[in-house]
N, C-alpha and C positions, 0 to 999 in steps of 0.2 A: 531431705533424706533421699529422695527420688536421683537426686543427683550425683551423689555420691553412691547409689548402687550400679548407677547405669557407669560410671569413671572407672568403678571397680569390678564389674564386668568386663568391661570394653578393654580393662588392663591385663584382666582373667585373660579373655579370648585374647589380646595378642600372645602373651608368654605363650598359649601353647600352640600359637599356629607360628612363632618362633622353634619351640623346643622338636616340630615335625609331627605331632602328636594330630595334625590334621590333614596329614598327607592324603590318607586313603582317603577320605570325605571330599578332598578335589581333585581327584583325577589320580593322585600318586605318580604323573606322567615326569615331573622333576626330580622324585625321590624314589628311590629302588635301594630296600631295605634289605637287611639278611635272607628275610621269606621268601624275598622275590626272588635271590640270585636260583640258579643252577647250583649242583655242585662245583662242576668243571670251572663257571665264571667264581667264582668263591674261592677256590684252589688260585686261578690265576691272578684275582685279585690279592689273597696274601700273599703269591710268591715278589708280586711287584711292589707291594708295603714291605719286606722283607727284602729286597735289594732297594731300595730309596731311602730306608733307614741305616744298611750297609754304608751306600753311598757317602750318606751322614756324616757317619761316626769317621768313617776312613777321610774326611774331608778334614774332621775336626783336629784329625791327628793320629787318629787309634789304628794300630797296625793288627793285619790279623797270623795270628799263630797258629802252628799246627803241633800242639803236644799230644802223644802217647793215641794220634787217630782222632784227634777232638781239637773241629776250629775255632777257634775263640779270638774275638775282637778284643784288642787290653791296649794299653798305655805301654807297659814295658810286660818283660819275660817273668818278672816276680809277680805282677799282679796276673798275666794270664795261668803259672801255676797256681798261682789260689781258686782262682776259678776253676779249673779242671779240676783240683782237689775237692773243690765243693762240691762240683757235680757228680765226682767219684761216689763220693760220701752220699748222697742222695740216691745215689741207684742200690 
């Protein structure tokens, strides 16, 4: 029994010094969390996750339109009306 707690410990502590969950207990000097940023570095970290998923999608094929003052990434003109219309609907 001795052996099978220390296995299931030892499996414990990996998953969460996987999951980050032990960041701050060593040093946290590899992982810099939401807490840690600035606002400014947070701001320019989503604007750069927000053009690299741009990038993405316009890679994948998806064109971006500009109906009624609203950009929308779509496949074709019928799907990016749908989308403006939902987002219409939502405001």
């Amino acid at each position: 029994m001795g052996i099978l707690k220390s296995k299931a410990y030892m499996l414990s502590l990996m998953a969460l010094a996987m999951d980050g969950s032990f960041s701050s207990n060593f040093g946290g000097q590899f992982m810099k969390g939401k807490k840690d940023l600035t606002p400014e570095e947070f701001e320019r970290l989503k604007a750069l996750n927000e053009q690299k998923r741009k990038e993405l999608l316009l890679k994948k094929g998806m064109k971006e339109w500009d109906i009624n003052g609203i950009k929308i990434l779509a496949l074709n003109r019928k799907n990016a009306e749908r989308k403006v219309a939902n987002i219409l609907r939502d405001l």
